[in-house]
C-alpha angles and dihedrals in degrees: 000000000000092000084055079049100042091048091049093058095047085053098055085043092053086042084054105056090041093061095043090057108099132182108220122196109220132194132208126209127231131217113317117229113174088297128111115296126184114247109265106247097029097095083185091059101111090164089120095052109044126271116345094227090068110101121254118160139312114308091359116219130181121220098200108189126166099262092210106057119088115287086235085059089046101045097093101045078075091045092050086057090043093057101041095048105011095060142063108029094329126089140190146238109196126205111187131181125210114300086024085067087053100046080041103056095042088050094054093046095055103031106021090089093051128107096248119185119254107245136200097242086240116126136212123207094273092052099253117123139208128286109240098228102304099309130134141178139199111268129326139298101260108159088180150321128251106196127187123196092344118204105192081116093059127234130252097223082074094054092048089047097242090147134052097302085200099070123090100220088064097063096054087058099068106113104235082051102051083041092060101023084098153330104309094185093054106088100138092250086300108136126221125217120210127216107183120188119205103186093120131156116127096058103031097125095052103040115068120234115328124015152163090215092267109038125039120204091268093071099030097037087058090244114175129219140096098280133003133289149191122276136150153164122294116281106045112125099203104042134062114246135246106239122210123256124350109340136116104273126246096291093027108278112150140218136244121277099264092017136122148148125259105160129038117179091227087160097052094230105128133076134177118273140075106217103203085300126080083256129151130028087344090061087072097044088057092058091055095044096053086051097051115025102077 
C-alpha cells in the first residue's frame, strides 16, 4: 500500500513539472531611429512592433533593447530574456528583426556555450527574473530562430554614413564590422531561418543585387564571407542568385553553419520597415511565426 502510495505521488510530481513547463515566443528589436521603441525591462511593450493584440507567436514577449547603443552593451539586456524564458523546463521560439539578428547572433556565439542559471520566468522591472533554487544548465532552450531582414552581414548604408554616424550601434553595422564582430557559423546547433525582402529603390546603387532598402540578400540571406556581394532572385541575368535553404548560392558563396534560407521576395513586394504595423518583410515572418511557434 505505501509503494501504491509512494508511486502515486512521484506521478503527480512528474505531472507537475510537466504543466508548469511553458514554450514563450520572444521578439527582438532592430535599430531605433526616432520611431516608436518598447520600454527595456517590460517584456509585454510591443510599442516598437504594431499593436500588441495582433497574433505572434505562442506566449509573446517583447525584448526591447535600445537599439543605439553597441551590440557588446546590449548584449546582456537578451541574456537577461534567455535566461528568464529559454532555460528550466521552458523553451523559446525567437523572431528578430534586423539589428536583433546582429546583437543575437553575437550573443549566442559568445554566451551560448556558458553555464546560465534556470529562472522562474517571472520579471522584475528591470527585466531579470528569479533563480529556481541554485540550478543551472548549458546554454539556453532555443527550439529556432525566425530572422527578417537579418544584418549580421552588415549593411552598406552604414559604410557610406547614411545613418547617424554618432551611434554606436551604426558603426557595428559596417559590414566588414558585423562580418568580423564573431563567429557567424557558431549558433549551438540552433538554426536560423531567413526571411529576406527585395522591395528596394531608393538605395539601389549602393546596395548590391537584391534589397529592402536597408538590408541586401547577403546579410539577410545569411551569406558568409568577409564583405558583401552581390546576390539576387532568379532571373537576373547579371547577378548570382540567392538559392533557397541551405545551399551554395548561384557562383559558389556559402551560408552560415545553421543558416538557410526560408523566405525569398521573388516577387519584389517587401521592403524593410515595419511601420507601426507589423508591416514589410516582418509582416511575413509573422505569419510564419504565428504557424509554427505553439
Amino acid at each position: 500500500m505505501k509503494s501504491i502510495r509512494t508511486l502515486c505521488a512521484l506521478c503527480l510530481l512528474l505531472a507537475s513539472g510537466l504543466a508548469s513547463a511553458v514554450n514563450f515566443t520572444l521578439w527582438i528589436n532592430g535599430r531605433v531611429d526616432g520611431g516608436a521603441a518598447g520600454r527595456i525591462g517590460n517584456y509585454n511593450d510591443f510599442a516598437y512592433w504594431g499593436p500588441v493584440s495582433t497574433p505572434a507567436g505562442v506566449a509573446k514577449k517583447a525584448v526591447n533593447w535600445d537599439g543605439r547603443s553597441s551590440i557588446a552593451s546590449q548584449s546582456e539586456t537578451v541574456r537577461n530574456a534567455l535566461d528568464c524564458y529559454c532555460t528550466g523546463p521552458n523553451w523559446c521560439y525567437i523572431a528578430t528583426y534586423s539589428a536583433g539578428d546582429l546583437l543575437l547572433g553575437y550573443t549566442l556565439a559568445n554566451y551560448g556555450g556558458s553555464t546560465r542559471p534556470r529562472k522562474n520566468a517571472i520579471p522584475n522591472s528591470s527585466g531579470v527574473c528569479g533563480a529556481i533554487r541554485t540550478e543551472s544548465q548549458t546554454g539556453w532552450n532555443i527550439k529556432w530562430v525566425f530572422v527578417a531582414a537579418g544584418s549580421a552581414g552588415g549593411s552598406e548604408l552604414a559604410d557610406i554614413g547614411a545613418w547617424t554616424t554618432s551611434a554606436p550601434l551604426v558603426q557595428d553595422l559596417k559590414t566588414t564590422t558585423a562580418r568580423a564582430m564573431y563567429d557567424h557559423n557558431n549558433t549551438h546547433n540552433i538554426r536560423f531561418y531567413m526571411f529576406a525582402g527585395a522591395r528596394g529603390t531608393l538605395y539601389s546603387g549602393i546596395l548590391p543585387g537584391q534589397d529592402d532598402e536597408v538590408m541586401a540578400y547577403h546579410s539577410s540571406g545569411g551569406v558568409a564571407g568577409n564583405a558583401g556581394r552581390s546576390l539576387c532572385n532568379p532571373g537576373d541575368w547579371f547577378c548570382n542568385d540567392l538559392t533557397l535553404g541551405e545551399a551554395p548560392n548561384q557562383g559558389g558563396s556559402v551560408k552560415w553553419s545553421n543558416h538557410t534560407v526560408q523566405f525569398r521576395d521573388d516577387g519584389e513586394n517587401y521592403n524593410h520597415y515595419i511601420n507601426g504595423n507589423w508591416g514589410g518583410i516582418v509582416g511575413v515572418m509573422r505569419l510564419g511565426v504565428v504557424a509554427n511557434a505553439r
